[in-house]
C-alpha positions in Angstrom: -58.3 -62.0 18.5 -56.1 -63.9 16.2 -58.7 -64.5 13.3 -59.4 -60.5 13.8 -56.2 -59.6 13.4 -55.3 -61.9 10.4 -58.7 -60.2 8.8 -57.7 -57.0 9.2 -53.8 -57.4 8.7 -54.1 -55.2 5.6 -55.7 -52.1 7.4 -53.4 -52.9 10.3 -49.9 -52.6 7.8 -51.1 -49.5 6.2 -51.8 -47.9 9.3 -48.2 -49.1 10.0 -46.9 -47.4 7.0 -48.9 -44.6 7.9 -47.3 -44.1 11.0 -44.0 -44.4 9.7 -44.7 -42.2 6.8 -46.0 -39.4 9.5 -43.0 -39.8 11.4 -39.9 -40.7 9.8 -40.6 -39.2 6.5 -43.2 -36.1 5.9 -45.9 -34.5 8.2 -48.3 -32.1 8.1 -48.8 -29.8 11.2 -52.1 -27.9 11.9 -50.9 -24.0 13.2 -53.3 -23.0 15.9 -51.2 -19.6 16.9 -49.8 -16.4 15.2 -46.7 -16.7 16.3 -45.5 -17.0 12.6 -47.8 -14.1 10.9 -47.9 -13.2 8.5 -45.6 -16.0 7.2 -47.7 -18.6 8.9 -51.5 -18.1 10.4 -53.9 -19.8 12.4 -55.3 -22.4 10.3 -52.7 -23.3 8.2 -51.5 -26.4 7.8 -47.8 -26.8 6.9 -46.0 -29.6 5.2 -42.7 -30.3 6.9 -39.5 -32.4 5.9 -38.7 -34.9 8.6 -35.8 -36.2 6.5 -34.2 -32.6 6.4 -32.0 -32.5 9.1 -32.0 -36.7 10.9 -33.2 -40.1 9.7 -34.9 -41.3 12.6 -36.3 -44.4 14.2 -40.1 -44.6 13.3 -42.8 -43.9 15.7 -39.8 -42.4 17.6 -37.3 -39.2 18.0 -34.0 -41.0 18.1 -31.4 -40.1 15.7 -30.1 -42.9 13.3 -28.1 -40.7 10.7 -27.5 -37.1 10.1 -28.9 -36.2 6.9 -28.6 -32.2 6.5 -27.6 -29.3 8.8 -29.9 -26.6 9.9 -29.6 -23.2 8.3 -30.2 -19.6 9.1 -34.1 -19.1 8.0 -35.0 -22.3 8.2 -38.8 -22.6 9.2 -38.5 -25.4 11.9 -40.7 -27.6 14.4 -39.4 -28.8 17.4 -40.2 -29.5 21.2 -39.7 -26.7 23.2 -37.0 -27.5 25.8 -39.3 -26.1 28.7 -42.2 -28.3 28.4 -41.7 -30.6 25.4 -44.9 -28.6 23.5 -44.5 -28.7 19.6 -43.8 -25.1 18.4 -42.6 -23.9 14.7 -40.6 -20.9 14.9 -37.6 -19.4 12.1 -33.8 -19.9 12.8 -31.8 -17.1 13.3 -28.6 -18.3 14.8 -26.6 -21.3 14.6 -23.8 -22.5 17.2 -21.5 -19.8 17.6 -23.3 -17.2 16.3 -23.7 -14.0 18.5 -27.4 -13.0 18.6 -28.8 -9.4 20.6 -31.4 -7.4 20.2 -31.3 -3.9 20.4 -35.1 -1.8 20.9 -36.5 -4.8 18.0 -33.6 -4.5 16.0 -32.1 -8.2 15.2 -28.7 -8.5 15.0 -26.5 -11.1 14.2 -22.6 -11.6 14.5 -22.1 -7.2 15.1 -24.2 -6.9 11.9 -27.7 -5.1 12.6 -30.8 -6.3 10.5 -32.0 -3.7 7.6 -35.9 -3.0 7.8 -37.5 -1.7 4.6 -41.0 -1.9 2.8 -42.4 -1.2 6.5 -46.5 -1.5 6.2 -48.8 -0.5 9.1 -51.6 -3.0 9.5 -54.7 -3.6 12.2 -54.1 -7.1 14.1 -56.1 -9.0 15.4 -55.6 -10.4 18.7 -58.8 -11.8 19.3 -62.4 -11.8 17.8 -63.3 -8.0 17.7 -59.7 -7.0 19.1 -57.7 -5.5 16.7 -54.5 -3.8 17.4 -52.2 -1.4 15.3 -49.0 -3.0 13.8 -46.2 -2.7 11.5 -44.4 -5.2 8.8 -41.3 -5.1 7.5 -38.8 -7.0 5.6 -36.3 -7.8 7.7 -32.1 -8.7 5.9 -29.8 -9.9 8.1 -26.6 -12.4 7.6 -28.2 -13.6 3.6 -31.6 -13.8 4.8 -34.3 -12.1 4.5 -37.9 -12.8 6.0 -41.4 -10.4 6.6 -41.5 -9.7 10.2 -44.6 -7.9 12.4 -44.3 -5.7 15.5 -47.5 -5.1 17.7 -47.7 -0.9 18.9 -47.5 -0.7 22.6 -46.0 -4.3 23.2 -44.3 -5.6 25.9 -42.0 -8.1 24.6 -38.6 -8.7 25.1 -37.5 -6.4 22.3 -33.5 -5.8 24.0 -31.3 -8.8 24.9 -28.1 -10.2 25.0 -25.3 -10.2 23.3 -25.7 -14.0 23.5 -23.1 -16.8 21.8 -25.3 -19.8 20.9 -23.6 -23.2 22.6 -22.5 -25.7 20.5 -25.6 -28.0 19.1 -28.0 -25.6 19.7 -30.1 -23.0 17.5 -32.0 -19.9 18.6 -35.3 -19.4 17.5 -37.7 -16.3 17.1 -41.2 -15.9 15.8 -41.9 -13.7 12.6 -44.4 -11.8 15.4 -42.0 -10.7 17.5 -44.3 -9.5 20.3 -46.5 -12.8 20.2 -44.2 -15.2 19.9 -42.6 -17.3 22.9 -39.2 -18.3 21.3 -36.1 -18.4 22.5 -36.1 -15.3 24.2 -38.4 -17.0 26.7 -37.6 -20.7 26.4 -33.8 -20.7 26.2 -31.6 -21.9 23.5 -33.0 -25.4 21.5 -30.4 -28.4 21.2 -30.4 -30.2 18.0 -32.0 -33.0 19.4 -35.2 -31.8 19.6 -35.8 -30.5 16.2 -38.3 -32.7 14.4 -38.7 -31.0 10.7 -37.7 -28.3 8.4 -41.0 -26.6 6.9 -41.7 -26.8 3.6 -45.1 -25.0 2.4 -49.0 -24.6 3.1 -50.8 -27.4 2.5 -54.3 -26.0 2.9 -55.7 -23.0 5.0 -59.0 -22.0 6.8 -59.8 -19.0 8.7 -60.1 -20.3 12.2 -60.2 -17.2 13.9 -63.0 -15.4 11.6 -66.0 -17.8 9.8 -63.8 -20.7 8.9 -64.0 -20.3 5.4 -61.2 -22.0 3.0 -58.5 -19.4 2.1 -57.7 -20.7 -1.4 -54.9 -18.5 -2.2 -53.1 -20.0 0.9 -52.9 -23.3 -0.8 -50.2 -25.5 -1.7 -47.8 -22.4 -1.1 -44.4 -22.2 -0.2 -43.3 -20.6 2.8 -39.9 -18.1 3.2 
């Protein structure tokens, strides 16, 4: 064991840095769901800033230094607070804030979202199901952001008014009717965000023949 290990030390220390790299500094995350279309979709794979928001430990999640706070439109992973799964989702409210949602209408702080350039599109929720749906670009408090609506949903498209706790973010999916977010999973603490995303790194059609969508790569995400 020990003669193995001093012939392979070199492998062994980059996979070291590797692992450190991966989780203290930059990753890149695999999207398997359309939660984010038509900002994100299946098969891309995003770059994300681990150093946006915390300097952490490597290989683990704990905090060593605060390094930037999160903003409204961020693009951010974190572990869901239900069940610890890694989602990516946008950032809509910050502590304080007062979020509702009046018949799919965000609004933020008393001020409703404006919807213009609205698009009617087919979506596909499976292979050979496609369903009727509309885009829009959604402006609320600075931000602005293409969201989708499925026809005939039956999402949660009225809540609150709801004051976001201290520490804690609220978080929706550009597809607002295939999306489970915060409307679903509750409010998400600080401490389990892991990254602020950055861009597309490379795509592939996973749900149609697999083929490379070039035009996807090394973009930035909004």
């Amino acid at each position: 064991m020990k003669k193995w290990l001093r012939d392979n030390r070199g492998f062994l220390v980059l996979l070291l840095c590797f692992g450190v790299f991966r989780t203290a500094i930059a990753d890149w995350n695999p999207v398997p769901s359309g939660s984010m279309r038509p900002t994100i979709l299946e098969g891309d794979v995003v770059l994300v800033n681990r150093l946006a928001y915390d300097l952490k430990m490597p290989l683990t999640d704990v905090s060593l230094a605060r390094l930037g706070e999160p903003q409204r439109g961020d693009i951010v992973t974190f572990s869901s607070p239900t069940d610890g799964t890694r989602l990516i989702k946008r950032l809509v409210a910050l502590p304080g804030d007062v979020v509702a949602m009046r018949a799919g209408v965000l609004v933020i702080n008393g001020l409703a979202a404006d919807y213009s350039d609205v698009t009617e599109v087919s979506e596909a929720l499976a292979p050979g199901v496609l369903v009727p749906a509309l885009r829009a670009t959604e402006r609320v408090a600075g931000h602005s952001r293409v969201v989708q609506s499925l026809q005939g949903a039956n999402s949660r498209h009225t809540f609150g008014p709801l004051t976001v706790p201290p520490g804690h973010y609220f978080m929706l999916g550009d597809n607002r009717d295939n999306s489970a977010d915060s409307r679903y999973i509750g409010f998400v603490p600080r401490a389990l965000l892991i990254a602020r995303a950055e861009g597309v790194l490379v795509s592939a059609d996973i749900t149609g023949n697999w083929m490379p969508r070039l035009e996807r790569f090394a973009s930035r995400l909004h």
